[in-house]
Steps between C-alpha positions, in 0.01 A plus 500: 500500500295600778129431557206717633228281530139687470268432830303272322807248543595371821738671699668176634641362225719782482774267717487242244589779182851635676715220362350551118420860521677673781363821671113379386237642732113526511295830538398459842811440605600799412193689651329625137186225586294780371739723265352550183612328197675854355655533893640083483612544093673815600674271782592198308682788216716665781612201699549256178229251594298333214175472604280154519130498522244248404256867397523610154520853612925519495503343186264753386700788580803341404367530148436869534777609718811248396721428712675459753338394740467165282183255596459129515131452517380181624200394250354246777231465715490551904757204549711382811814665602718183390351542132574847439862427629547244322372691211741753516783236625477297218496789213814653660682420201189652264439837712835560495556471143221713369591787764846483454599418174206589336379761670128468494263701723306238628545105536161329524485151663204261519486150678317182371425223671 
């Protein structure tokens, strides 16, 4: 399962995803910085990414428009770069499940301290 991270998530934790979810990558890195949402959803469906983003506007659409792409969105405040990869590090196990097996549009994750 591959990753495309939304630009509201740091583009340099992308490194630390390969081993868990190979072929991840983050919007700028892929020069759509300022692609529209319709122009990055269309992206993630024809290149097999699901798409992470801490806005609720993938989610949103996910509801409407199904899937694929599928969406994990990130239900947490402006945090650092370690805490959304951890975030998504240590519900590997839980992403992958409700994509795969049960086959849900959208994951949402949250983080409490």
């Amino acid at each position: 399962m591959k990753l495309l991270l939304d630009e509201n998530l740091s583009r340099r934790i992308v490194p630390f995803l390969q081993t868990a979810f190979p072929g991840s990558t983050q919007i700028a890195l892929l020069g759509l910085e300022s692609a529209s949402d319709s122009k990055i959803w269309q992206y993630a469906k024809d290149n097999g990414f699901v798409i992470v983003s801490r806005d609720s506007d993938f989610q949103e659409r996910s509801l409407v428009a199904g899937h694929p792409p599928q969406v994990i969105w990130l239900k947490i405040p402006n945090r650092s770069k370690t805490v959304v990869l951890n975030i998504l590090l240590d519900h590997r196990t839980e992403i992958e499940r409700a994509l795969t097996e049960q086959n849900l549009a959208c994951v949402e994750l949250s983080h409490h301290d």
